[in-house]
C-alpha positions in Angstrom: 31.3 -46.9 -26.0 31.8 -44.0 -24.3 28.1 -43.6 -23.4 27.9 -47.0 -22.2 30.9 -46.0 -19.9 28.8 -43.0 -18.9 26.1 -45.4 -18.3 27.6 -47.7 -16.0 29.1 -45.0 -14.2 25.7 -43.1 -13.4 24.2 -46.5 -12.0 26.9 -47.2 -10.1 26.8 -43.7 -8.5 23.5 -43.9 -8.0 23.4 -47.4 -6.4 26.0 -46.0 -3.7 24.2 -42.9 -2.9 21.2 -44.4 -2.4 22.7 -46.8 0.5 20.7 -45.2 3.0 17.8 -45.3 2.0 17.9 -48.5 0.6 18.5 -48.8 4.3 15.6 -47.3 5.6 13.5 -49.5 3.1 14.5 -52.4 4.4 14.2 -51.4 7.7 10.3 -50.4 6.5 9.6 -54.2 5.5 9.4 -57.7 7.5 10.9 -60.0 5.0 14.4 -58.1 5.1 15.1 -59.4 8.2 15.6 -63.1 6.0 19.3 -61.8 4.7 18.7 -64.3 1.8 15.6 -62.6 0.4 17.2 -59.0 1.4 19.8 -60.4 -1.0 17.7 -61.4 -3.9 15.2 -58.0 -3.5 18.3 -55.9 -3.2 19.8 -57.8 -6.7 16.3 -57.6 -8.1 16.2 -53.7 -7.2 19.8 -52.9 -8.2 18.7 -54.6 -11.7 15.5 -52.6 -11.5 17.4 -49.7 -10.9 20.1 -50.4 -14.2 17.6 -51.3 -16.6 15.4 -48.0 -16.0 18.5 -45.8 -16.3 19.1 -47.6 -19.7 15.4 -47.6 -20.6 15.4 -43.2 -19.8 18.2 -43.1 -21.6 17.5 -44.7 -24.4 13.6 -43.9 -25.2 11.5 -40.8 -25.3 10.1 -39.7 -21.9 6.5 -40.8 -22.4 8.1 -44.0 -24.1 10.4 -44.6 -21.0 7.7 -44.0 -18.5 5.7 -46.8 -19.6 8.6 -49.5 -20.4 9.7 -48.4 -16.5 6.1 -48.8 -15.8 5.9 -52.6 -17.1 9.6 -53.4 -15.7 8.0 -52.5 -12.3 5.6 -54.9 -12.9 8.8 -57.9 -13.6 10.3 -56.4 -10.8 7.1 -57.3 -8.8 6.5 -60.3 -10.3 10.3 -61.5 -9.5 9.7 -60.5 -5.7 6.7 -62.9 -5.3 8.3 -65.5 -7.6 11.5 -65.3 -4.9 8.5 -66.3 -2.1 8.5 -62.6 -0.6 4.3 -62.1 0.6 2.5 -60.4 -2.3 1.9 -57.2 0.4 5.2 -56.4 0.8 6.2 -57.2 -2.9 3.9 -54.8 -4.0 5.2 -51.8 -1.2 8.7 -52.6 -2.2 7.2 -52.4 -6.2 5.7 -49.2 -5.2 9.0 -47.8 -3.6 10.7 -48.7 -5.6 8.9 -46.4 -8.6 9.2 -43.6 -6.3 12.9 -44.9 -5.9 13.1 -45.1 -9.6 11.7 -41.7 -10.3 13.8 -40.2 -7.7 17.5 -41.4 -8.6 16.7 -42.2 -12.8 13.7 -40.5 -14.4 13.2 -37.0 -12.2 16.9 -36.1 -12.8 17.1 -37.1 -16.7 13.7 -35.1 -16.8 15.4 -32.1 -15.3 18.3 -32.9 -18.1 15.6 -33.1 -20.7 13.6 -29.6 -19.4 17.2 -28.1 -19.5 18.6 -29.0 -22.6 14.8 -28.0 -24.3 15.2 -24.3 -22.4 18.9 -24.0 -24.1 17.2 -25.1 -27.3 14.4 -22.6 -27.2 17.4 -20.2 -26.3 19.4 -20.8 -28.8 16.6 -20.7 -31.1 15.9 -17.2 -29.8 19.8 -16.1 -30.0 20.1 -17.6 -33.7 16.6 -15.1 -34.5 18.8 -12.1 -32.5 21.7 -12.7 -34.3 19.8 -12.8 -37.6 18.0 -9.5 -37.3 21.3 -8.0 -35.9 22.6 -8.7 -39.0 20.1 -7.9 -41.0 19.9 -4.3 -39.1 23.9 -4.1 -40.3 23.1 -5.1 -43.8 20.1 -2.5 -43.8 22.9 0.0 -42.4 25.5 -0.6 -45.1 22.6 -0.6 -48.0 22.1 2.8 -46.7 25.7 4.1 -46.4 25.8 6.0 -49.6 22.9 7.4 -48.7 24.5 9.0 -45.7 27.5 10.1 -47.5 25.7 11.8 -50.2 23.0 13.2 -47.3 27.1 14.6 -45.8 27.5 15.5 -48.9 24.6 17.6 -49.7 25.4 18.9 -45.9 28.4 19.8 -46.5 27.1 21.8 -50.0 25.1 23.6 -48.2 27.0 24.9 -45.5 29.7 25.8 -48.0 26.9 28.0 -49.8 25.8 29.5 -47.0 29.5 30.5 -46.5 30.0 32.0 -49.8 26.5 34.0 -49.8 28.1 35.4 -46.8 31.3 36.2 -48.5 29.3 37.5 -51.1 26.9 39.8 -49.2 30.1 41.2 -47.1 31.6 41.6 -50.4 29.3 43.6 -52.0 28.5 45.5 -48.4 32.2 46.4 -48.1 32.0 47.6 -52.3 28.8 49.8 -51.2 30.3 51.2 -48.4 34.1 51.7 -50.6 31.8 53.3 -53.3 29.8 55.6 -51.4 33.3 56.4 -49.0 35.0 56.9 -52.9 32.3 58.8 -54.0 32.2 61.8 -50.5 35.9 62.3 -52.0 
């Protein structure tokens, strides 16, 4: 329900921003000057218009580009059934694609490119956060390691310390023997 709501809402927007140059098309083609068929292409086009929202939103891109493809050729077909010259029903058909690409299928084709780049980048976070743990777990694996490298460290220094003790030692007995023996 709520997407239908979002839906309706998007083709509404659209319909009102696109005012002026649904302006500027009529002003591009003779028949609009008969209000009554200006009317009926208008209706026609705002259909047009709804039914290709639905039809991007509801297929795959390739899929939606060629059921927006056929409804062009309804919408067409509607114009010279409504007794508007083939000419201009086929200008207004062609306009009306580019209309049609413009306010439905370029934006939802941005909105498709985007949501693919946050996949690919989410993709590539998920990986990052994978070998980040996997660097931790290779860091905890090796903790004991560490300690008994500290370990080993801290050995050594600690026998380094008492060979010095011990070489003082026995310097300070030379030098207390040899002072104990001049007396």
């Amino acid at each position: 329900m709520g997407n239908t709501i979002a839906a309706f809402s998007a083709v509404k927007f659209l319909w009102t921003e696109s005012k002026p140059i649904r302006a500027w098309l009529w002003s591009k083609l003779p028949f609009a000057q008969d209000s009554i068929k200006r009317d009926l292409a208008e209706a026609q086009l705002a259909s047009l218009l709804e039914d290709s929202n639905k039809l991007a939103r509801s297929l795959l891109p390739e899929q939606a580009d060629e059921a927006i493809e056929k409804r062009l050729g309804v919408f067409k077909d509607e114009l010279v059934a409504a007794k508007i010259p083939k000419d201009q029903a086929e200008t207004l058909a062609e306009r009306a694609g580019l209309f049609v690409k413009l306010l439905v299928t370029g934006p939802l084709a941005e909105t498709a490119m985007l949501e693919i780049r946050m996949g690919s980048l989410e993709q590539a976070f998920e990986g990052d956060e994978k070998a980040l743990e996997e660097v931790r777990r290779e860091l905890r694996d090796r903790e004991p390691f560490h300690k008994m490298e500290l370990a080993i460290h801290k050995m050594q220094a600690q026998l380094w310390i008492a060979w010095t003790v011990a070489g003082a030692s026995v310097l300070v007995a030379a030098i207390a023997l040899v002072v104990a023996l001049r007396h």
